[in-house]
C-alpha positions as CSV (number, residue, x, y, z in Angstrom):
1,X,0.0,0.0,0.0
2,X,1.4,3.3,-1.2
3,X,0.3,7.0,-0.8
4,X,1.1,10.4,-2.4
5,X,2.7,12.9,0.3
6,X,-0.4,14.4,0.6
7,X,-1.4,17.6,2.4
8,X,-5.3,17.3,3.0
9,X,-5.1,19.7,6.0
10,X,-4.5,22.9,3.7
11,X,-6.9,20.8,0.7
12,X,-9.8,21.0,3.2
13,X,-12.8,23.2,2.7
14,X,-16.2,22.9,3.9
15,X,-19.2,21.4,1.8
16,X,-22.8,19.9,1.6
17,X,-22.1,16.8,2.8
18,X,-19.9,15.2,5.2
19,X,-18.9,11.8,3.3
20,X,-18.3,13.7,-0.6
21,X,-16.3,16.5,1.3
22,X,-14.1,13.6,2.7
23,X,-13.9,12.0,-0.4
24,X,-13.8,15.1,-2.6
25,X,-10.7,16.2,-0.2
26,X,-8.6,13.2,-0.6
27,X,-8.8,13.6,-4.4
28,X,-8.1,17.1,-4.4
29,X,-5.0,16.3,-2.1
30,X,-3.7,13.2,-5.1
31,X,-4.1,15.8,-7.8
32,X,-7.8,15.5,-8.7
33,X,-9.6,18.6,-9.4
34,X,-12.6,17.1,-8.9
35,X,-15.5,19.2,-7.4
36,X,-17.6,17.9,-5.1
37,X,-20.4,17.5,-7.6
38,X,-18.3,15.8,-9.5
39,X,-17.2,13.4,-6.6
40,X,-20.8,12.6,-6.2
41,X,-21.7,11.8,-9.9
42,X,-18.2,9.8,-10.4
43,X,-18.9,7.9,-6.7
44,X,-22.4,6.9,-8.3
45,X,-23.5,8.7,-5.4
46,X,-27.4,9.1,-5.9
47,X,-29.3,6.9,-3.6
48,X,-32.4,6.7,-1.3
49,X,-32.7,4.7,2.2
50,X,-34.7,4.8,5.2
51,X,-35.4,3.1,8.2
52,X,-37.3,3.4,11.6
53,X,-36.3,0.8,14.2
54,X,-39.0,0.8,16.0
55,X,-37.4,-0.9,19.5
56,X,-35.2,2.4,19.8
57,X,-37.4,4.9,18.2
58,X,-35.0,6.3,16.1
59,X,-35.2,7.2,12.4
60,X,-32.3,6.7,9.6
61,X,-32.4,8.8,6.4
62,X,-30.1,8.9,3.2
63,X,-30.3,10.3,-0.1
64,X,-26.6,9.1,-0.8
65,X,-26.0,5.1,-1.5
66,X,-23.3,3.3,0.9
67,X,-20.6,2.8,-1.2
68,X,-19.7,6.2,-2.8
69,X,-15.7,5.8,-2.1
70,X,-15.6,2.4,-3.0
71,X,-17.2,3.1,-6.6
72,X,-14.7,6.1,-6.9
73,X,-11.9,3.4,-6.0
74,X,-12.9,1.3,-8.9
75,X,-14.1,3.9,-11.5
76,X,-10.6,6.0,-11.3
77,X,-8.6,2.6,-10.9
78,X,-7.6,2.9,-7.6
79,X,-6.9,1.2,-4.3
80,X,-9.9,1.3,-1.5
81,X,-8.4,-0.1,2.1
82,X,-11.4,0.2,4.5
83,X,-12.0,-2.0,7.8
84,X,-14.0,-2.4,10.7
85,X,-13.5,-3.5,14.0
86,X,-15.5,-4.2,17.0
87,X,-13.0,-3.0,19.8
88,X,-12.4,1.0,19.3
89,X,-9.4,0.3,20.9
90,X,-8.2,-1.9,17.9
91,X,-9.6,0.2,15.7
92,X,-8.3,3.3,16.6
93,X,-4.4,1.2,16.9
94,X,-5.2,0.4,13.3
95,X,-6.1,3.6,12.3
96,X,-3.4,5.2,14.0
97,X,-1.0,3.3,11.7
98,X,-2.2,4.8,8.7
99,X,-2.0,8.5,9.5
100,X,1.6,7.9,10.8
101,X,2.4,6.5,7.4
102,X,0.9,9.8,6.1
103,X,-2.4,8.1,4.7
104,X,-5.5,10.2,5.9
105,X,-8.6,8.4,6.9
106,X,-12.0,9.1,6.7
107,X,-14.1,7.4,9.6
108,X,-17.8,6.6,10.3
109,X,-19.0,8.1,13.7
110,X,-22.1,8.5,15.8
111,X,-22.3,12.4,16.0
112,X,-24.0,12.3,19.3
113,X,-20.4,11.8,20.6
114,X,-19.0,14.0,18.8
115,X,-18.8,17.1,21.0
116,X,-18.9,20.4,18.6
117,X,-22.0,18.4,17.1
118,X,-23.6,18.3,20.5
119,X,-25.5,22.0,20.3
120,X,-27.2,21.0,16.7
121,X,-28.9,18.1,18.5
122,X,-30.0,19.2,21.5
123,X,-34.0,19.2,20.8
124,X,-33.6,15.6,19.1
125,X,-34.0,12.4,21.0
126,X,-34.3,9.9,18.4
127,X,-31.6,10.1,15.7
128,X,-30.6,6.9,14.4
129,X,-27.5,8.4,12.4
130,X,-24.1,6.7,12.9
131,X,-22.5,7.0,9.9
132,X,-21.5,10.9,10.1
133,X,-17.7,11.1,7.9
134,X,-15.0,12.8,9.1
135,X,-11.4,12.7,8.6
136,X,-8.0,12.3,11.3
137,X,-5.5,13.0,10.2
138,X,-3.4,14.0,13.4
139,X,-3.1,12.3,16.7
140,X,-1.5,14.4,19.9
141,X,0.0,11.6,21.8
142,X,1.0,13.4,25.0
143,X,-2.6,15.6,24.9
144,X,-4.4,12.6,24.0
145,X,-6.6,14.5,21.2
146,X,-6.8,13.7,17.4
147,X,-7.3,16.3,14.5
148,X,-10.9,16.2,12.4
149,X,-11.7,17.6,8.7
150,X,-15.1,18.1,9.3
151,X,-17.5,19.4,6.1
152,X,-19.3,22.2,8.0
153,X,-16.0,23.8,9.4
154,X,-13.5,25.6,7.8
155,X,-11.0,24.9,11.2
156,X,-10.0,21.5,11.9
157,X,-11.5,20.1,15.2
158,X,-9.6,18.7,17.7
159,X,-11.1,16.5,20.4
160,X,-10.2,13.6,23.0
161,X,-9.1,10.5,21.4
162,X,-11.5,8.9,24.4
163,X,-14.3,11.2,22.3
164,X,-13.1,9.9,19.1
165,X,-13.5,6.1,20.4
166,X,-16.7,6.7,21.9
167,X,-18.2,8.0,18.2
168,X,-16.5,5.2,16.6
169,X,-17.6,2.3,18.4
170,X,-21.1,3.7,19.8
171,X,-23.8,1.3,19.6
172,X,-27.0,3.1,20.4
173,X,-28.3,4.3,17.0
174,X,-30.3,2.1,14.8
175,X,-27.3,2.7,12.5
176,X,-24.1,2.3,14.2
177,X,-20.2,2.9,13.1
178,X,-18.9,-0.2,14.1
179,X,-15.6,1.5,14.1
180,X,-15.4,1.5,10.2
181,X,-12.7,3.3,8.4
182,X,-11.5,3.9,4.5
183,X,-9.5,5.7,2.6
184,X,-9.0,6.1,-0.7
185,X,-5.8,5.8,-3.0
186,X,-5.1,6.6,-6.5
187,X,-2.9,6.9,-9.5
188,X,-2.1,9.9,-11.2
189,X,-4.5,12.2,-12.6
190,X,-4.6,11.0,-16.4
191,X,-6.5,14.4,-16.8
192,X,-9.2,13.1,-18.8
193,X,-12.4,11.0,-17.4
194,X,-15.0,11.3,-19.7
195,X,-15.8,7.8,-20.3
196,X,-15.9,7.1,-16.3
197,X,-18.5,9.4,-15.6
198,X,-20.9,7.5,-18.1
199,X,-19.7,4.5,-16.6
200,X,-20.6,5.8,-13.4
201,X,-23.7,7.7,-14.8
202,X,-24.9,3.8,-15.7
203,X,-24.3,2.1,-12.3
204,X,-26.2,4.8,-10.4
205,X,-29.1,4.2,-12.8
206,X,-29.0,0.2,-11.9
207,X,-28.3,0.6,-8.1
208,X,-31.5,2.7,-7.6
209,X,-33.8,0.4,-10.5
210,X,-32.3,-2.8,-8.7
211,X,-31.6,-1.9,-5.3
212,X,-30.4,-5.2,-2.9
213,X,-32.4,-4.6,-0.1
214,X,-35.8,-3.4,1.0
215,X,-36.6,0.4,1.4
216,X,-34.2,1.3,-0.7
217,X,-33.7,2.9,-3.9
218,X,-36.8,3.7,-6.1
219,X,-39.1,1.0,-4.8
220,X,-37.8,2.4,-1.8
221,X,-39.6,5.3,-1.9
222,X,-42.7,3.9,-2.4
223,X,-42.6,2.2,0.8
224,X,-41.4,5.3,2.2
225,X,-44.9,7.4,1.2
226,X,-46.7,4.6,2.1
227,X,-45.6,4.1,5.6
228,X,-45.7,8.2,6.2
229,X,-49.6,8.5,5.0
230,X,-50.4,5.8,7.0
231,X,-49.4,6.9,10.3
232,X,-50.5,10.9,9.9
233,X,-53.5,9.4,8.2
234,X,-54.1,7.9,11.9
235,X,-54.4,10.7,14.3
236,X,-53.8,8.3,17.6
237,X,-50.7,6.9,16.2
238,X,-49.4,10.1,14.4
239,X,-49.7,12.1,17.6
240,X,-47.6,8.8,19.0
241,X,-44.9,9.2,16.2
242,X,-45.5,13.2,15.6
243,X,-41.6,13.9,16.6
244,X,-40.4,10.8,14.5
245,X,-42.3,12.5,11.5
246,X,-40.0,15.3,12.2
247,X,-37.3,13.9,12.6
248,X,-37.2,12.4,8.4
249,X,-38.0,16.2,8.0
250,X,-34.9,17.4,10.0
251,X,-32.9,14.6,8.5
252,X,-33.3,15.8,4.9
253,X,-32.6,19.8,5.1
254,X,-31.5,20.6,8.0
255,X,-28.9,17.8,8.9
256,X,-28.5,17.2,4.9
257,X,-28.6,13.7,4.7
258,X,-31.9,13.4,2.9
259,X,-32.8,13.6,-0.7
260,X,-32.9,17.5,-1.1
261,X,-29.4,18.0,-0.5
262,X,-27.9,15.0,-3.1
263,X,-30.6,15.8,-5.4
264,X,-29.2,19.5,-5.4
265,X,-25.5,18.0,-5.6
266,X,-26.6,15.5,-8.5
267,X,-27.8,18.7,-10.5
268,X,-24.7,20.4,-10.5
269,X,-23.0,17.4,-11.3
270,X,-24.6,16.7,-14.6
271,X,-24.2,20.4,-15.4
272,X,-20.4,19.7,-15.1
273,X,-20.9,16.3,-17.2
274,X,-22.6,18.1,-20.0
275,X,-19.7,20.5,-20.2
276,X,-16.8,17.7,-20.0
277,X,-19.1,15.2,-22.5
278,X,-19.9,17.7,-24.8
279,X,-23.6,16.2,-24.3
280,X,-25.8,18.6,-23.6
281,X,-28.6,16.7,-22.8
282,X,-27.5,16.2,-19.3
283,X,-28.3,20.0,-18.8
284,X,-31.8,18.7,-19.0
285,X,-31.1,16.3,-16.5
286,X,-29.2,18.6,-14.2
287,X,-32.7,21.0,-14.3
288,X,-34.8,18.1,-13.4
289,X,-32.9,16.7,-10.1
290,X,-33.0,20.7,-9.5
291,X,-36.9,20.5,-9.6
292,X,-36.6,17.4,-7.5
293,X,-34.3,18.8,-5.2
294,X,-37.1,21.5,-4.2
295,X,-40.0,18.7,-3.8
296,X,-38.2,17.3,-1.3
297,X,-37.7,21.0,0.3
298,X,-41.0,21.1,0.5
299,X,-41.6,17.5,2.0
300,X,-39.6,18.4,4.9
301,X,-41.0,21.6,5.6
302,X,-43.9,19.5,5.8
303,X,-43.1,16.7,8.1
304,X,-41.0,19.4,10.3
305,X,-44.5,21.5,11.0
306,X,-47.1,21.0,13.6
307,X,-49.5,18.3,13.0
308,X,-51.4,18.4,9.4
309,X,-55.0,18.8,9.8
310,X,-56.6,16.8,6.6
311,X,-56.0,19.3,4.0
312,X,-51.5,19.1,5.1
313,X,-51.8,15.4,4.9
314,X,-53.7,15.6,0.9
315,X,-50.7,18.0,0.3
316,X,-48.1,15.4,2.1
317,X,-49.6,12.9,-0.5
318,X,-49.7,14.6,-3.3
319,X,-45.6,15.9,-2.2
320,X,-44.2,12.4,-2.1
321,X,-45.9,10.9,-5.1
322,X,-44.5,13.6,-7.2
323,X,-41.2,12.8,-5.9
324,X,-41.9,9.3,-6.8
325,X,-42.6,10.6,-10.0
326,X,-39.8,13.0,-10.9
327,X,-37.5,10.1,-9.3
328,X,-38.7,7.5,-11.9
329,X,-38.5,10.3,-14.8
330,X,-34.7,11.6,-13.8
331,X,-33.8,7.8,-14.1
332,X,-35.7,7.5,-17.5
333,X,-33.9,10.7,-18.7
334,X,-30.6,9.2,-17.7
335,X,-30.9,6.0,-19.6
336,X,-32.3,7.8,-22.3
337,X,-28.6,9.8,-22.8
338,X,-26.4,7.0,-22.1
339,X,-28.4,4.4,-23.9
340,X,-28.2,6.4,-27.3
């Protein structure tokens, strides 16, 4: 295993999302001037998950798919190390390693330990979100703290390894860490890559058709209206689950996890595609993830509000299934241009 001498401190800048800044900042730092966008697109990026798990009460919410730096990897012919441990302790011994051999790291972590998250979640009880990305890529021995790359900070953030092992290896959340790690390394920059994003435009179009698990991907999203309407359709049960409701609403905007954000991210991708393809039908493309990027705007100011009386829930309904439709129509669009 090799590595540039890389200098991703000074690469870092902040961005909409936590895992394609990470990503988007190890590229920049091997010589890849890819945007964020651009990360996204190339990563196959464009996804849909949710989940409640109902014994903890917490919610899970993704627009992204789960192996954005893995397809990177592979589409730019590159070496993905990733890992996992049970025991932080291990993990973090294993991790350590790599940064000392100058290879930074990006890490899954439970941001309720993480402690400049703390204030941004102090009126939610149930987030079931343990896969927050962020990067070490320093470790103060005699201090005992490690250095972060966070994407909504400018300033790296240093905290107590002790801090770091508790967000690593928490097992609260529905969707825990498991004390995974990754990093990405590549060859370099060829300075072309039209053909890959295609290639990449392709896969995202068959991970979202054919996803390999339930409530996921397109068909995904039909379970996901379903299961909404039917509990605010229910007024015991929705007052029961009125701050769950909220919580997929806070998920998708404010947090940025949900489909808003990556549909907004997936736009100004294909803008940057139609410019480096010379196909200019992707424009058309980029306006309509734009148009679905608002939708689901909207769907979370909805689910964030007070409790719908009967006219909020026909609007609710009428929200998600033109997401479901715009969905299915921005993958139609997309085979249509890489099909010809």
């Amino acid at each position: 295993m090799s590595m540039l001498t890389v200098d991703v401190a000074n690469t870092h800048t902040p961005g909409s999302n936590c895992g394609t800044n990470a990503s988007k900042v190890l590229l920049q730092a091997q010589g890849y001037p890819f945007s964020e966008a651009m990360i996204f697109g190339c990563g196959s990026g464009l996804g849909f998950i949710y989940q409640y798990y109902k014994e903890s009460d917490e919610c899970f919410l993704s627009g992204k798919n789960e192996s954005l730096e893995l397809n990177l990897a592979t589409l730019l012919g590159g070496e993905y190390v990733s890992g996992n441990f049970d025991d932080p302790d291990k993990a973090f011994s294993t991790i350590l390693t790599m940064v000392d051999e100058g290879i930074p790291v990006i890490l899954d972590l439970s941001i309720k330990h993480l402690p400049y998250f703390k204030p941004y979640l102090a009126s939610l009880n149930n987030i079931g979100f343990g896969l927050h990305n962020a990067i070490v890529t320093d470790c103060d021995r005699k201090n005992q703290t490690v250095t972060l790359l966070d994407h909504r900070w400018a300033e790296p953030k240093v905290i107590a390894i002790e801090d770091l092992k508790l967000a690593m290896g928490a097992t609260e959340s529905g969707v825990n860490p498991r004390s995974n790690y990754r990093s990405i390394i590549l060859p370099f920059y060829s300075g072309s890559h039209h053909q890959e994003i295609v290639q990449a435009v392709e896969l995202n179009i068959h991970r979202l058709k054919y996803p390999f698990a339930f409530k996921m991907g397109l068909k995904g999203l039909s379970a996901f209206r379903k299961e909404l309407l039917t509990i605010v359709s229910n007024n015991e049960l929705y007052e029961e689950k009125q701050e769950t409701i909220a919580t997929f609403g806070i998920l998708m905007e404010k947090l940025g996890t949900g489909g808003g954000n990556f549909r907004r991210i997936y736009g100004r991708f294909l803008q940057e595609a139609a410019e480096i393809t010379g196909d200019k039908r992707f424009l058309e493309s980029a306006i309509h993830y734009k148009e679905a990027a608002k939708e689901w705007k909207l769907l979370s100011k909805l689910l964030t509000g007070s409790m719908m009386n009967q006219e909020e829930q026909q609007q609710l309904d009428r929200c998600l299934s033109k997401i479901i439709e715009i969905e299915n129509q921005g993958i139609q669009l997309l085979e249509w241009i890489v099909k010809e």
